[in-house]
BATITI-321603 format. One record per residue: residue number from 1; residue in three letters; x, y, z of N, C-alpha, C in turn. Coordinates in Angstrom, 2 decimals. Layout:
BEGIN
k->NUM&r->ala&npx->X&npy->Y&npz->Z&capx->X&capy->Y&capz->Z&cpx->X&cpy->Y&cpz->Z .
...
This chain:
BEGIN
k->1&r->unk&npx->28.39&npy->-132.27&npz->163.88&capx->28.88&capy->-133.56&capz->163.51&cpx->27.80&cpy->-134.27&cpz->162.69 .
k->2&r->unk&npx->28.39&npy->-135.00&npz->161.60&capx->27.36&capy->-136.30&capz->160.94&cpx->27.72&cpy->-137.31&cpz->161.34 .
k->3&r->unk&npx->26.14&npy->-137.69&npz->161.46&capx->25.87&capy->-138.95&capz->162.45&cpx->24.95&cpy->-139.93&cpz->161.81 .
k->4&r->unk&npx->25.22&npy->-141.46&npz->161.81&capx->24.00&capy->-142.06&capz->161.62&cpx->23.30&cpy->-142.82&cpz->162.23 .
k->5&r->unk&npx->21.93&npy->-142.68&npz->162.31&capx->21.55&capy->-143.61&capz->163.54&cpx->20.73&cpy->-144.55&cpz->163.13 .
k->6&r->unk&npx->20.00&npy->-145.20&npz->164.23&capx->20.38&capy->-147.00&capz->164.23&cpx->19.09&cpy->-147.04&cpz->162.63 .
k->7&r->unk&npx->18.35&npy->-146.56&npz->162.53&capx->17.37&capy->-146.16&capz->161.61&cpx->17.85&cpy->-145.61&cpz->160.40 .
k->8&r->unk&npx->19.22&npy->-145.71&npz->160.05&capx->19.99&capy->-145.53&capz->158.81&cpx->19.87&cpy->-143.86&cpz->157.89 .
k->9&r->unk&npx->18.74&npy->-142.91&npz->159.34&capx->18.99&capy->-141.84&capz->159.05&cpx->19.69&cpy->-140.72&cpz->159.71 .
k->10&r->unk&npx->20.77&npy->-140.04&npz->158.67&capx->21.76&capy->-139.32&capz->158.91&cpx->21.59&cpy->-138.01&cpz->159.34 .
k->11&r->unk&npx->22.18&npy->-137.46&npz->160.05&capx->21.93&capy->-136.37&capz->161.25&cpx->22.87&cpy->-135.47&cpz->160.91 .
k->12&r->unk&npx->23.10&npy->-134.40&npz->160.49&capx->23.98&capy->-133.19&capz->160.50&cpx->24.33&cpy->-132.24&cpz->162.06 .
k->13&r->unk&npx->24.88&npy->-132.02&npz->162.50&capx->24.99&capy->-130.67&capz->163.20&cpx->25.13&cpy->-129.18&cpz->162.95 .
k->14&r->unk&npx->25.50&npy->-128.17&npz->163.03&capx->25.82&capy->-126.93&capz->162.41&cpx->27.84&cpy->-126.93&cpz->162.78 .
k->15&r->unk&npx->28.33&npy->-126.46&npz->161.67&capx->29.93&capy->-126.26&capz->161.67&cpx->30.17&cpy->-124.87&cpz->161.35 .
k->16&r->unk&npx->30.74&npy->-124.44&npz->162.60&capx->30.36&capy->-122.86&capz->162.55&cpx->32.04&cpy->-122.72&cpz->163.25 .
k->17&r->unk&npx->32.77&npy->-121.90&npz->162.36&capx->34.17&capy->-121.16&capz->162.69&cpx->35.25&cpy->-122.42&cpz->163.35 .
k->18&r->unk&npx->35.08&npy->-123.41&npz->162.59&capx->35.74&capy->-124.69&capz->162.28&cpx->35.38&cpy->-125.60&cpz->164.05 .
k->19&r->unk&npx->33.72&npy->-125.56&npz->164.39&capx->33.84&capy->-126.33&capz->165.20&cpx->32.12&cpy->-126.94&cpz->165.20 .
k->20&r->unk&npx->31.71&npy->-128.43&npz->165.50&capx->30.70&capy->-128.71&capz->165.15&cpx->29.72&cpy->-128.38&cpz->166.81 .
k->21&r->unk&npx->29.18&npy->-127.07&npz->166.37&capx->28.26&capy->-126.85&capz->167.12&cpx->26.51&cpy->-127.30&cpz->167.07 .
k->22&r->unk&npx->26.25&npy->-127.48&npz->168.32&capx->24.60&capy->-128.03&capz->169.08&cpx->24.16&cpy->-127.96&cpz->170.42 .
k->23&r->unk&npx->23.42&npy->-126.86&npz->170.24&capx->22.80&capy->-126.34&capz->171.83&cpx->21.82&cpy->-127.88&cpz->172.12 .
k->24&r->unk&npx->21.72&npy->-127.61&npz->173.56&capx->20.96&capy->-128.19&capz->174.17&cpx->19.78&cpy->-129.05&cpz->173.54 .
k->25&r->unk&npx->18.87&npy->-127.44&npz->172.89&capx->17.85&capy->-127.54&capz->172.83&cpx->17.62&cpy->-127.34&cpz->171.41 .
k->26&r->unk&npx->18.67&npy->-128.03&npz->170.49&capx->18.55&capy->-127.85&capz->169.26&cpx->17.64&cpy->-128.13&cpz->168.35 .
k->27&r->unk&npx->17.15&npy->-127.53&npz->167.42&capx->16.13&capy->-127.96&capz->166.73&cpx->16.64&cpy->-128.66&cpz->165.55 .
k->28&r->unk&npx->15.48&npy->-129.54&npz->165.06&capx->16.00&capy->-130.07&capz->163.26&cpx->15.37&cpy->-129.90&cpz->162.24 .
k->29&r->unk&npx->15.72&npy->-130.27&npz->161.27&capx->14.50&capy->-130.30&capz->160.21&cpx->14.99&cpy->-131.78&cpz->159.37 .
k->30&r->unk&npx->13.33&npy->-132.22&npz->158.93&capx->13.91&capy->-133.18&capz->157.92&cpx->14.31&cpy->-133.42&cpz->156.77 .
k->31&r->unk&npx->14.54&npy->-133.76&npz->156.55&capx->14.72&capy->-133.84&capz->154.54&cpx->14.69&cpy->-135.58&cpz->154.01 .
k->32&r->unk&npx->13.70&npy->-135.06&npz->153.32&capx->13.31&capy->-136.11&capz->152.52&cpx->13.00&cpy->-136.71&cpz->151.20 .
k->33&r->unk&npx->13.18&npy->-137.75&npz->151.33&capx->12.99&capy->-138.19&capz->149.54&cpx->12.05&cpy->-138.50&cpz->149.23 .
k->34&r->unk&npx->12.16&npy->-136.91&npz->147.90&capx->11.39&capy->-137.15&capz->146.71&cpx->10.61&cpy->-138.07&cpz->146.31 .
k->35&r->unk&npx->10.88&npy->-139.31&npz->145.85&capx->10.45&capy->-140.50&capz->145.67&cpx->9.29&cpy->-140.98&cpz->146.49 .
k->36&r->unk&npx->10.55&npy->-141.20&npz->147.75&capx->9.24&capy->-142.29&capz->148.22&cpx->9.15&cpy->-141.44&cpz->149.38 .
k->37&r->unk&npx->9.12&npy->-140.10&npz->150.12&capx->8.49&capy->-139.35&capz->151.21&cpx->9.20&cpy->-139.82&cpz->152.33 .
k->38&r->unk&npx->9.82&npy->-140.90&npz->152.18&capx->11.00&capy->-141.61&capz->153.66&cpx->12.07&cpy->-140.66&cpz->154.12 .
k->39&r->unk&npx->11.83&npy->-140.44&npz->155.58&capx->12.97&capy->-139.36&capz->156.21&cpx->14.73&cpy->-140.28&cpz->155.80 .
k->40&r->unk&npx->15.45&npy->-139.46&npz->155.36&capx->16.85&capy->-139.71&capz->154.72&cpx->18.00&cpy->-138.78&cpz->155.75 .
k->41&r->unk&npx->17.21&npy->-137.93&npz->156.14&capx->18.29&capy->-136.95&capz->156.95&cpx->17.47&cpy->-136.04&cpz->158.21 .
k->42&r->unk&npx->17.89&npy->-135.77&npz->159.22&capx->17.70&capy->-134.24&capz->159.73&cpx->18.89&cpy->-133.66&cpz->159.68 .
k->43&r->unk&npx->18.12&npy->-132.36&npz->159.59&capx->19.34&capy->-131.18&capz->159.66&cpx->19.53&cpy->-130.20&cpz->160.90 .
k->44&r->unk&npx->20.20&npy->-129.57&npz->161.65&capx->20.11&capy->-128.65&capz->162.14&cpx->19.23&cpy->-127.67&cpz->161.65 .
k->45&r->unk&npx->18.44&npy->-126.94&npz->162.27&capx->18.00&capy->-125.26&capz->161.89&cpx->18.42&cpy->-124.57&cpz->163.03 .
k->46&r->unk&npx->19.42&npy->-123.78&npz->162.43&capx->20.45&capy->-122.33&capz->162.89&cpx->19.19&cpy->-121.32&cpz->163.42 .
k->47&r->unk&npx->19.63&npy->-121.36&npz->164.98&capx->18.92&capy->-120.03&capz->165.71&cpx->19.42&cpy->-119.12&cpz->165.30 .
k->48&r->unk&npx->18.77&npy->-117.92&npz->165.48&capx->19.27&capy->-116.57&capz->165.32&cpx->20.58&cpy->-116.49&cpz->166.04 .
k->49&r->unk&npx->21.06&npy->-116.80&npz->167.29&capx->22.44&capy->-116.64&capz->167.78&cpx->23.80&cpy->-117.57&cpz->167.02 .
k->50&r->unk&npx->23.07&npy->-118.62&npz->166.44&capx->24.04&capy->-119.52&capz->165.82&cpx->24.15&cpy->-118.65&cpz->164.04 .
k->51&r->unk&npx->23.41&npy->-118.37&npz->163.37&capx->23.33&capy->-117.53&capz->162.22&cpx->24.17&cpy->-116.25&cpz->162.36 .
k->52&r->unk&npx->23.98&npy->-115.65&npz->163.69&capx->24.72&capy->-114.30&capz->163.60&cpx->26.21&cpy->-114.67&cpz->164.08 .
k->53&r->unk&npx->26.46&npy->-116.11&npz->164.91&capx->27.80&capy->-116.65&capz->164.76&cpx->28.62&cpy->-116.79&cpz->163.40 .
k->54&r->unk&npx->27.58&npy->-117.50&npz->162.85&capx->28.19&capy->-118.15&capz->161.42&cpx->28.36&cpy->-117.31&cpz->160.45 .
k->55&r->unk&npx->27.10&npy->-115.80&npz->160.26&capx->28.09&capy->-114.93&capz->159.55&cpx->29.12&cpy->-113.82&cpz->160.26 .
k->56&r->unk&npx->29.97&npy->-113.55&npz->161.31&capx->31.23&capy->-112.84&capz->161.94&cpx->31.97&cpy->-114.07&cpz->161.55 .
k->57&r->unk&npx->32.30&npy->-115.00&npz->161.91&capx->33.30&capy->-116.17&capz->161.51&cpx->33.42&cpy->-116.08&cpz->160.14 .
k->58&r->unk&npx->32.52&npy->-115.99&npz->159.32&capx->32.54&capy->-115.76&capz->158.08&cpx->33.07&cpy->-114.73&cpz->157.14 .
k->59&r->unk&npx->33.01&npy->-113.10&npz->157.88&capx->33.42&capy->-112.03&capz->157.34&cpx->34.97&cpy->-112.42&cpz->157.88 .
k->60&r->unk&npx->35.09&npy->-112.95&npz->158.99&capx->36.32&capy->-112.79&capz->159.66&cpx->37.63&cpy->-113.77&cpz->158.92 .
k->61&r->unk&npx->36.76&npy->-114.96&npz->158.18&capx->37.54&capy->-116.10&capz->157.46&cpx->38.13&cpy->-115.61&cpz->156.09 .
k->62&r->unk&npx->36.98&npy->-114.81&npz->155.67&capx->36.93&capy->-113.87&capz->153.93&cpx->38.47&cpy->-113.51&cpz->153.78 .
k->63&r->unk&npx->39.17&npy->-112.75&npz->154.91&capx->40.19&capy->-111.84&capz->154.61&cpx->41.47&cpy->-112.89&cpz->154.70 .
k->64&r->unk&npx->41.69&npy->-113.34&npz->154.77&capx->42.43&capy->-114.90&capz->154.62&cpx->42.39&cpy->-115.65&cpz->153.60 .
k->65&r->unk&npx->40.77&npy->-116.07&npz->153.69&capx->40.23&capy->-117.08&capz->152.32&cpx->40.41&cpy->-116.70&cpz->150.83 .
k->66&r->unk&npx->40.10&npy->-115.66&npz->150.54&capx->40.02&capy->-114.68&capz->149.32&cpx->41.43&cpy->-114.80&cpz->148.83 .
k->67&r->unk&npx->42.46&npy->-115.11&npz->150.21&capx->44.03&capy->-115.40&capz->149.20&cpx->44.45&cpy->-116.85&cpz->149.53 .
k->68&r->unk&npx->43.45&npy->-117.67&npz->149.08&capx->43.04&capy->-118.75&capz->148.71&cpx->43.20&cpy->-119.67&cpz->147.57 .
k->69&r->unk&npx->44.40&npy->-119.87&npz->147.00&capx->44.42&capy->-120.56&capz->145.83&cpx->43.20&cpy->-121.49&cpz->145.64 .
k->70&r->unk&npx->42.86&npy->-122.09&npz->144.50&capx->41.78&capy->-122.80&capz->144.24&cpx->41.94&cpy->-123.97&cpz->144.68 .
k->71&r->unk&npx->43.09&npy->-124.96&npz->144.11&capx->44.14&capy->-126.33&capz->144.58&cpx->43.63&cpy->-126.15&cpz->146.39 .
k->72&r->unk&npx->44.37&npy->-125.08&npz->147.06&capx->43.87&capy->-125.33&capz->148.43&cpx->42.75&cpy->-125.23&cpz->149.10 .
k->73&r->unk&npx->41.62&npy->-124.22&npz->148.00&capx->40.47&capy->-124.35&capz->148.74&cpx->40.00&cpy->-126.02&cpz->148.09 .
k->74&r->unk&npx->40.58&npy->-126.28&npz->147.30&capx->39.64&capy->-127.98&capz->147.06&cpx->40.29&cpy->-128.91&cpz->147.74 .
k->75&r->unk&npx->41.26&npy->-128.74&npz->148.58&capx->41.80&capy->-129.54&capz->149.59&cpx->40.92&cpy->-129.45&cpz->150.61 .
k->76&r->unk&npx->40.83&npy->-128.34&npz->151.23&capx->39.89&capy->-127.95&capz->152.51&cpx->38.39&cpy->-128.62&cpz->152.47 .
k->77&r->unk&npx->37.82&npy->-128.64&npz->150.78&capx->36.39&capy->-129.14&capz->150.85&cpx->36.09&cpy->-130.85&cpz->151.03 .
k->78&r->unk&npx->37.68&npy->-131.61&npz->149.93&capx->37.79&capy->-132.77&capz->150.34&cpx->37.89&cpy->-133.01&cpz->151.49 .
k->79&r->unk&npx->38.56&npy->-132.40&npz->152.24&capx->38.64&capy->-132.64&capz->153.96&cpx->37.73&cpy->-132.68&cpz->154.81 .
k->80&r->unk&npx->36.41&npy->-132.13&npz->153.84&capx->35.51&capy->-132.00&capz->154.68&cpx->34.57&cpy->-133.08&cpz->154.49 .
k->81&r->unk&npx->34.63&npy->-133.60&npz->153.39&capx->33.51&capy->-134.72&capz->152.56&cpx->33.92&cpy->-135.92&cpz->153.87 .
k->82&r->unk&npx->35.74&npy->-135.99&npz->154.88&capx->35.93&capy->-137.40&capz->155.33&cpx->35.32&cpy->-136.96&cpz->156.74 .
């Protein structure tokens, strides 16, 4: 899930086989701006068990996706921007 907190910086989770996953003991990373070095975001960083999730969901989505008109895959990405 994206999140923002009270510090106006925005938080990602990992979205892995259409569900927003976060262990316990999740780790982050920051990302920051260029400019002025001010934290703007953390991100998730994908453990090895969440990575080897995200690519099987992935091979498994391909054989579906691939007959994917373009119109509907740019529906799916807008859907994702809300």
């Amino acid at each position: 899930m994206v999140y923002q907190t009270t510090n106006h910086v925005l938080t990602a989770d990992l979205f892995i086989n259409g569900k927003w996953i976060k262990d316990e003991d999740q780790a982050y990373f920051e990302s920051l701006n260029p400019a002025t070095g001010d934290v703007v975001g953390r991100c998730a960083s994908a453990s090895t068990e969440q990575i080897k999730l995200a690519v099987d969901s992935a091979h498994k989505a391909f054989k579906s996706w691939k007959n994917t008109s373009i119109p509907e895959r740019a529906n799916y990405l807008w859907k994702a921007v809300d």
